[in-house]
C-alpha positions as CSV (number, residue, x, y, z in Angstrom):
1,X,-1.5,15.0,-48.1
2,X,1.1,13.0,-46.1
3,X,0.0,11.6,-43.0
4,X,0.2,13.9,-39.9
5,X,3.0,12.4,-37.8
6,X,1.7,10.3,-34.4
7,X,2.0,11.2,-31.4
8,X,4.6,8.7,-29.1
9,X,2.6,6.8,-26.5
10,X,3.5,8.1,-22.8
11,X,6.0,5.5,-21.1
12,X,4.5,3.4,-18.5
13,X,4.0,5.1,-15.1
14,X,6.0,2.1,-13.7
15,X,7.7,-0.5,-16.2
16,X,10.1,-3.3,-14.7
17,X,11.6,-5.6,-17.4
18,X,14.1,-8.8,-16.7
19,X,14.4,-7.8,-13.3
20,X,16.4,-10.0,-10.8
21,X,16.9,-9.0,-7.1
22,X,19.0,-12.2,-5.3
23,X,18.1,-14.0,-2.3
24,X,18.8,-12.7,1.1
25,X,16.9,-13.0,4.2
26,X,13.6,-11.3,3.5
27,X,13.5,-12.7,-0.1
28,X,14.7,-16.8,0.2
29,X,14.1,-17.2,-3.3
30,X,14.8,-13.9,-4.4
31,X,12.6,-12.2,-7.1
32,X,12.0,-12.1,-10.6
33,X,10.0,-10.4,-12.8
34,X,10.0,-10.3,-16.6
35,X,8.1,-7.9,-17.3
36,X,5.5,-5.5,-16.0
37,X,3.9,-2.4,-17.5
38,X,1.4,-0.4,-15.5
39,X,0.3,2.8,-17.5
40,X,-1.6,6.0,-16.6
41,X,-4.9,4.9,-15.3
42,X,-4.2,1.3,-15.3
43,X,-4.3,-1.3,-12.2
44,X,-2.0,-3.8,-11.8
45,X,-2.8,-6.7,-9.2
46,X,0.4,-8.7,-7.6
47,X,-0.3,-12.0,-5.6
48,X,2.4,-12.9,-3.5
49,X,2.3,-16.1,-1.7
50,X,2.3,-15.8,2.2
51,X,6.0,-15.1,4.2
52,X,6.8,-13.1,1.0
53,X,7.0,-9.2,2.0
54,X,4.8,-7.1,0.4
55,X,7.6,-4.4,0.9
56,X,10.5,-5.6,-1.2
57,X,8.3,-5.3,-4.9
58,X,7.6,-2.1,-3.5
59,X,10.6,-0.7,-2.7
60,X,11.4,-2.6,-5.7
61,X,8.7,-0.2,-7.8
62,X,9.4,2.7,-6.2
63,X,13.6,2.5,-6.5
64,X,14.3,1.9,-2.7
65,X,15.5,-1.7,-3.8
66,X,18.0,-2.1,-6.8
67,X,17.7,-5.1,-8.9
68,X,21.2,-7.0,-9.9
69,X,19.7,-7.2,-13.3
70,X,17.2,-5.6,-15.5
71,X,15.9,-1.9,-15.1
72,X,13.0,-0.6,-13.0
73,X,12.0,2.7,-14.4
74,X,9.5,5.4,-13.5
75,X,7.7,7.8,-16.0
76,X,10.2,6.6,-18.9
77,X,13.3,6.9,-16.5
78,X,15.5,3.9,-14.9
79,X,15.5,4.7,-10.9
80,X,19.2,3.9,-11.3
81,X,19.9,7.1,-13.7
82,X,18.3,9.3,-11.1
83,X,20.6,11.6,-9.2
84,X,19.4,11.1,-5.0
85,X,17.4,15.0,-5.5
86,X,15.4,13.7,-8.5
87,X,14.6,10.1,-7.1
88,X,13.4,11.8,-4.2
89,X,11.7,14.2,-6.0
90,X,10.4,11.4,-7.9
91,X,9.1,9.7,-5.1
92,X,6.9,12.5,-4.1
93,X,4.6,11.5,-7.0
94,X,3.9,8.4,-6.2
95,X,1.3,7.3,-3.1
96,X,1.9,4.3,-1.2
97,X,0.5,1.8,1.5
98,X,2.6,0.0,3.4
99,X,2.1,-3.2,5.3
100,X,4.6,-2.5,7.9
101,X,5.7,0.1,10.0
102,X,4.2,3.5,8.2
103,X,4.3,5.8,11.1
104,X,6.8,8.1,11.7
105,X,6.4,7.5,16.1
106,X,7.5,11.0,17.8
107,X,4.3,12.8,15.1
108,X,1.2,12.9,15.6
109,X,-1.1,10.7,13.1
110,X,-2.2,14.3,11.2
111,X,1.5,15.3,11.2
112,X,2.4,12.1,9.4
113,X,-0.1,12.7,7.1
114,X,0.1,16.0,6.3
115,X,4.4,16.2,6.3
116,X,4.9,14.6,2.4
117,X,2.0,16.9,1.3
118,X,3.3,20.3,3.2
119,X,7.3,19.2,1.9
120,X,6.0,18.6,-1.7
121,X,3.3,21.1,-2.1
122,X,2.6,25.2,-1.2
123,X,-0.9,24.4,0.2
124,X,-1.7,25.8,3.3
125,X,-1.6,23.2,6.7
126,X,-5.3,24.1,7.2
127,X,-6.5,23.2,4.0
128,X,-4.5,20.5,3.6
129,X,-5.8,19.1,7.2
130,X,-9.3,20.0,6.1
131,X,-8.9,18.0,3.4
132,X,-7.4,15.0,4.5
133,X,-10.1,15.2,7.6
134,X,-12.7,15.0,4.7
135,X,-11.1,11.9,3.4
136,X,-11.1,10.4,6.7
137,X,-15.4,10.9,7.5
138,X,-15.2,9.2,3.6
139,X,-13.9,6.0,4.7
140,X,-16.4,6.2,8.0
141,X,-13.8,8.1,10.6
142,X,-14.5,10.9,12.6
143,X,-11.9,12.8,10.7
144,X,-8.4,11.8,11.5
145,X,-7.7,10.4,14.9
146,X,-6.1,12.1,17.3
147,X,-2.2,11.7,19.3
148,X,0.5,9.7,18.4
149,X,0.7,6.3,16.0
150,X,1.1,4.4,19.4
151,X,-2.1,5.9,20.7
152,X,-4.0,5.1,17.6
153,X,-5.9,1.9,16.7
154,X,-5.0,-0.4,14.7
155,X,-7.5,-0.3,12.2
156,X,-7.8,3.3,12.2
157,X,-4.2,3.7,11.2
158,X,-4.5,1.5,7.9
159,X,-7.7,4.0,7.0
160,X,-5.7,6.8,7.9
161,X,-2.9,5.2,5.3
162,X,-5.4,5.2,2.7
163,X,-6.2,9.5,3.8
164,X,-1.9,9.5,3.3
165,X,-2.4,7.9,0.1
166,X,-5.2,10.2,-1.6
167,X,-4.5,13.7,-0.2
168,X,-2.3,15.0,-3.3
169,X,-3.1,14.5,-6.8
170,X,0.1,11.4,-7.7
171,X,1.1,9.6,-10.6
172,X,1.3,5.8,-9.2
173,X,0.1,4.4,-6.1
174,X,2.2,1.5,-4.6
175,X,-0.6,-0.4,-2.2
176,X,0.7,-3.1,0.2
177,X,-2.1,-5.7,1.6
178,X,-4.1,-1.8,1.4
179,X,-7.8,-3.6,3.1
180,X,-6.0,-5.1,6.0
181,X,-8.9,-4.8,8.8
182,X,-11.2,-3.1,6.6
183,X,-14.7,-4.1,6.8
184,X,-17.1,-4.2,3.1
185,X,-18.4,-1.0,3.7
186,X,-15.1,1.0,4.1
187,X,-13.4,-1.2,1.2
188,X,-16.4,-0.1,-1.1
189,X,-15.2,3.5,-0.1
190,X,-12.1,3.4,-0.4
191,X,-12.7,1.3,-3.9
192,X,-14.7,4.2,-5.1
193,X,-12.1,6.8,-4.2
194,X,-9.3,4.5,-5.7
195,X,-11.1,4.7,-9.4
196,X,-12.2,8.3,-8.7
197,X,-8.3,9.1,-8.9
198,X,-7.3,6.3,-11.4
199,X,-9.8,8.2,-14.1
200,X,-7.6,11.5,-13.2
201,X,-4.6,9.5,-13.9
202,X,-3.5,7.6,-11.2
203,X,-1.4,3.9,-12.3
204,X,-2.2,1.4,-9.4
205,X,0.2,-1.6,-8.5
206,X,-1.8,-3.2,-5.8
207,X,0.6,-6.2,-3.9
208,X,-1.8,-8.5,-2.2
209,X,-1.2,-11.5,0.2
210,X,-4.7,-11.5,1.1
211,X,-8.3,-12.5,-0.5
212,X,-9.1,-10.9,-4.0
213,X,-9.2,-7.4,-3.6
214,X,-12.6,-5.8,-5.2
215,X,-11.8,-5.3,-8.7
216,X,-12.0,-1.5,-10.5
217,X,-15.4,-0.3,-10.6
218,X,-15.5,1.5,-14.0
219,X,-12.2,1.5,-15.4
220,X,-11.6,-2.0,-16.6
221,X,-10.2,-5.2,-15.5
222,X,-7.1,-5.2,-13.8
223,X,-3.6,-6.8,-15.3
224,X,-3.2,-9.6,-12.9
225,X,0.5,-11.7,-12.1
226,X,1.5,-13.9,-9.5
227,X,4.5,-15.2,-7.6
228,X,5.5,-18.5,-7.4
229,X,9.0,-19.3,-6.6
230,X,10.2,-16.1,-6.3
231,X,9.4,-15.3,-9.9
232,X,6.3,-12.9,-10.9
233,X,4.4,-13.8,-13.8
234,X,1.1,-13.3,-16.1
235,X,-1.8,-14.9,-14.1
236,X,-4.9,-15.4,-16.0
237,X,-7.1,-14.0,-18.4
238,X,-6.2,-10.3,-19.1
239,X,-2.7,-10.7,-17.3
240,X,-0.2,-9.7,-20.1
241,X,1.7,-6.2,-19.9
């Protein structure tokens, strides 16, 4: 009997290949990237040297920046080719952390979190802020803070990123510096909650400026590059896409 045909792999959650964004005043070097492959379940790890912003790889990843050159695609599908109601659309798969401002300022923290999951899902506000209170007593709040951004701590903001982040079920997770003024214990937690949606299918790229971030608890090293020079490469054993 002939051999039963194979299935085609799945493309890459996130794929980036001979990409080239020029120099400008956040990026003096500008950035470059060969290659980069994260897949379904996979974690990718991103040093950048410090005065580098987290932000542009990430609106890099997640088609807010275009490159001059090369292709940044999503699920299989250059950001480029999108019409604006699919990239959006597109975007409301994917989680993210940012390192800068994250806070939409006239909303109340809960409102911020809950608006991406209300505009993208059916769920019901109660659930969904019953849910993302749950998350928060996880990583060692008492449920989400109260009031405005401006009201909230510091610290209790970035934890309340990482609620943001892990509400919804997404297919890639975009994290910038995500353990800023996190202590061990809440890192462990949010560590654990990170590979608990990684073994459903979540693709991390996790941009760090920071000390080593704890590495994947069950599911395998993580692919690690670096930047030097503007230019993102392998770094290390296990590094290669």
């Amino acid at each position: 009997m002939p051999d039963a045909p194979s299935t085609p792999a799945a493309p890459a959650r996130l794929s980036i290949r001979a990409a080239r964004v020029p120099a400008d005043a956040d990026l003096r070097r500008g950035l470059r990237c060969a290659a980069l492959d994260v897949r379904a379940g996979e974690e990718a790890r991103v040093e950048t040297p410090p005065g580098v912003p987290a932000a542009s790889l990430a609106d890099l990843a997640t088609g807010l920046l275009a490159p001059e050159e090369g292709t940044i695609a999503f699920d299989g599908r250059d950001w480029s080719s999108m019409p604006a109601d699919e990239s959006c659309a597109a975007r409301g798969r994917i989680a993210r952390v940012f390192s800068g401002t994250a806070w939409i300022s006239n909303l109340d923290v809960i409102e911020n979190i809950l608006l991406p999951a209300l505009h993208h899902t059916g769920r019901p506000a109660g659930e969904l802020r019953e849910a993302a209170d749950a998350l928060a007593r996880r990583f060692g709040l008492d449920g989400v803070p109260a009031g405005r951004p401006a009201w909230t701590d510091a610290h209790d903001l970035q934890v309340c990123q990482w609620v943001r982040a892990l509400l919804l079920p997404r297919d890639l997770a975009v994290l910038e510096d995500p353990l800023r003024y996190a202590a061990d214990g809440e890192a462990a937690a949010w560590r654990a909650a990170l590979d608990e949606a990684r073994a459903a299918g979540l693709a991390v790229l996790w941009i760090a400026t920071g000390p080593e971030p704890p590495g994947p608890a069950g599911g395998g090293a993580a692919r690690r590059y670096r930047m030097t020079g503007g230019t993102i490469e392998p770094a290390g054993e296990g590094a290669t896409s």
